[in-house]
N, C-alpha and C positions, 0 to 999 in steps of 0.2 A: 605458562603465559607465552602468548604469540610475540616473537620479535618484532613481526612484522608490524603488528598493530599497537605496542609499548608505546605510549605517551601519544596516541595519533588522534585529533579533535574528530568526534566522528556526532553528526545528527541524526536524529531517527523521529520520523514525523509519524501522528498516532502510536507513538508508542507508549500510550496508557493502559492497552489492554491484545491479548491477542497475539499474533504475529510480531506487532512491532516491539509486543513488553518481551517477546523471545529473543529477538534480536537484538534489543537495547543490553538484556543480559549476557548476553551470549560478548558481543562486544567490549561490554566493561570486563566482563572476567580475562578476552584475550589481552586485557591492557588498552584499552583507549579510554578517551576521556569521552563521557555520552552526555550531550542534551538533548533530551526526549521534550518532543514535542505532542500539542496535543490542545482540545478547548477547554477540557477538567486540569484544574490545576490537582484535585485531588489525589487520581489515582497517578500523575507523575510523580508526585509530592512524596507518595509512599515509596514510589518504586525508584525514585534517587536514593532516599533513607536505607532501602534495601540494600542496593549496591553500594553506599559507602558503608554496612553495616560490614556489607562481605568484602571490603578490604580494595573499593573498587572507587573509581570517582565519576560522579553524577551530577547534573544539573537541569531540574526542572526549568522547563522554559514555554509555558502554556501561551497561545496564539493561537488567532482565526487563520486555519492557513489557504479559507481565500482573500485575506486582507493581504495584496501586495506591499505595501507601506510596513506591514508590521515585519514581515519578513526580511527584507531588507534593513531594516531595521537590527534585528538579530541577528545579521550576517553580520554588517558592521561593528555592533557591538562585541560578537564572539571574534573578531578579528582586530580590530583596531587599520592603524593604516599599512600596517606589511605582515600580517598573517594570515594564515590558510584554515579554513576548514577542507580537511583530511578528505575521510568519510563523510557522504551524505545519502543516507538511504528515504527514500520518499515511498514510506509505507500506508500514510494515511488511503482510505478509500472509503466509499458509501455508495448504494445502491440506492435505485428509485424505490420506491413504494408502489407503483405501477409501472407496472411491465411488460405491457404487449402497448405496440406503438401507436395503436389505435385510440387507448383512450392517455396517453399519457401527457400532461401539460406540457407547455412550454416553459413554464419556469419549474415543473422539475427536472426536465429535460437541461435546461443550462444550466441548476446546482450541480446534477451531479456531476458536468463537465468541467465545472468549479472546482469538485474538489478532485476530480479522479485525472485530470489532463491539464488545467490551468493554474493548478495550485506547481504542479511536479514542472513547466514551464519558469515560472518563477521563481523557485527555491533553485534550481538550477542554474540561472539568469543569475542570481544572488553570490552563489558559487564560481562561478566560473572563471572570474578573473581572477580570486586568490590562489585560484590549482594553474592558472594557465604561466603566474607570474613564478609560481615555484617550479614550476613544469613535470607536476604531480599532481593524483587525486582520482577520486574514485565517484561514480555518483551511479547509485542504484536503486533502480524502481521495480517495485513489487505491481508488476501488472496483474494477468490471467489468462486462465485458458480459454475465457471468455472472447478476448482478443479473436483469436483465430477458430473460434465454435461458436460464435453467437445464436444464442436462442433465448425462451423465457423463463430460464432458468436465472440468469441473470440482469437479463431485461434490455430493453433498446437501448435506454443513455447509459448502460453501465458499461454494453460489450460496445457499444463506439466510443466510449470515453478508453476506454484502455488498450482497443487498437490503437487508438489514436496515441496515444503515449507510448508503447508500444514502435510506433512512426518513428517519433519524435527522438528515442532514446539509440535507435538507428540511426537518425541525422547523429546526434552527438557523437557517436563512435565513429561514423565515417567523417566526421570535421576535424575531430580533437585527437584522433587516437595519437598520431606523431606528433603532437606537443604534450605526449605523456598523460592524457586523460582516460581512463577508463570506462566507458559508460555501459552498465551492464542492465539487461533485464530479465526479469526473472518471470515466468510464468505460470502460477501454480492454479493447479483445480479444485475442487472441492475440500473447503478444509474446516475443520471442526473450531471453530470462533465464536464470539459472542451476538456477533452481525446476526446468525444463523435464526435465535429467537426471535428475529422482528419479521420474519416470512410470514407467505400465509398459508402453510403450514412447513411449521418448522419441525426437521428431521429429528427423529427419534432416538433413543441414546444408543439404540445397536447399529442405527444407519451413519453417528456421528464417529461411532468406535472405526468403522474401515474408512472414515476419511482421512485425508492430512492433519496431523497435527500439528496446532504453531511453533513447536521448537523443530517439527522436518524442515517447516519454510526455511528457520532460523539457522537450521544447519547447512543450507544450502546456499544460503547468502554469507556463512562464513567460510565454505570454501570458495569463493569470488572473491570475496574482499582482500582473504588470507594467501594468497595465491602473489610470487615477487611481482614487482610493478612489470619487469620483462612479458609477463603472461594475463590474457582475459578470458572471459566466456561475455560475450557479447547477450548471448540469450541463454538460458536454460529453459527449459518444461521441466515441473516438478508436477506429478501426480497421483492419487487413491492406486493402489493395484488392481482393487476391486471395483469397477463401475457399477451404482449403483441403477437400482432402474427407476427414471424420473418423470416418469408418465403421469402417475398423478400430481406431482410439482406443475408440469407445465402445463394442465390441466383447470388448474387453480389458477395459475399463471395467467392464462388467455383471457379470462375475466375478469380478473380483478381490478378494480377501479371501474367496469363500466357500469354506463347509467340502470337504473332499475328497473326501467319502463322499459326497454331494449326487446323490442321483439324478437331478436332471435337469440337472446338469450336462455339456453338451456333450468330447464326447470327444477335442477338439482341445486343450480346455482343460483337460483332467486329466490329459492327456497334457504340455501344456507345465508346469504345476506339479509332477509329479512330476523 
């Protein structure tokens, strides 16, 4: 068990499935206290039962975490009027469904910045004065490598949602760091998740085997967190070794979502949408 992290309140948002259920583990077993955030209460529900099974302490805490009310809400309740949350990792994320910027709406254009850059704004808003008042604390977001590669692999609102947070988690460090605040982020590539099935075509199980896997992320965000408050990493890149080749992803990519009548659209692909 980590010193470091013995008895330390640590949140972790989407952490039902994935990266975040890595890290939520990964966390309780170093000794902190986790509420896993998330919009299923169910697979939290299991994965507290989990950890306190294995000797670890957990609390479901299910929330829209683009409802700013409700998050605030859960700050002050996990705190009261003079405590800290510790750890806050803001892992939640989601991708558009359309992904070339040509046919993509405007309102899925702003969920996803809902939940990929204005959710991680506000859970950290939430935070901020109970770490500034103890003059500790740590806040970490699982951006991407999307950030700084943008393409249709990830899609328009996804790779400007997580520059953008990305930004953001910059400004923190450069504002907070001398009142003791941490602000790290992390940026990983390609990684073998449950996201991966809702593509339109989703990678295959020998292309998912040389991706990241969620507990790489999870290892990497507990050497950040684990690390004495003297020491950061502001940014990491975590990535595959193997680059895979994604030509027909973003192939798929460039049409997807557009209309059907589309004149120039290629006749392999009016062909597969019909």
């Amino acid at each position: 068990m980590s010193e470091a992290l013995n008895g330390k309140l640590a949140v972790v948002t989407g952490a039902g499935s994935g990266m975040g259920r890595e890290i939520a583990l990964s966390l309780a077993e170093a000794g902190a206290r986790v509420v896993l955030c998330g919009r299923r209460a169910a697979p939290l529900e299991q994965l507290a039962a989990e950890i306190v099974a294995q000797g670890g302490t957990a609390e479901a805490a299910p929330l829209d975490i683009t409802d700013r009310s409700a998050i605030f809400a859960l700050a002050e309740r996990l705190t009261g009027d003079d405590g800290c949350i510790d750890i806050l990792v803001n892992n939640a994320g989601s991708a558009s469904k359309v992904l070339n910027a040509r046919w993509l709406s405007e309102e899925e254009f702003d969920s996803t910045v809902q939940v990929n850059l204005t959710a991680v704004f506000n859970f950290s808003q939430a935070v901020l004065p109970g770490m500034l008042a103890q003059g500790e604390g740590t806040i970490l977001t699982v951006s991407s490598l999307a950030a700084v590669n943008p393409n249709l692999l990830g899609g328009a609102a996804y790779g400007a949602a997580k520059a953008g947070v990305r930004n953001f988690m910059g400004f923190l460090h450069n504002t907070y760091r001398h009142q003791g605040i941490r602000s790290i982020c992390i940026l990983p590539g390609e990684a073998a998740t449950p996201i991966l099935d809702n593509r339109a075509r989703p990678p295959s199980e020998s292309e998912r085997a040389r991706m990241l896997a969620p507990e790489d992320v999870a290892a990497a965000v507990m050497m950040c967190v684990s690390l004495p408050a003297r020491a950061t990493v502001p940014e990491l890149h975590i990535c595959p070794t193997f680059q895979r080749d994604i030509s027909e992803d973003l192939e798929i990519a460039r049409w997807q979502g557009a209309p059907d009548d589309l004149p120039d659209l290629p006749a392999q692909r009016r062909e597969a949408k019909q």
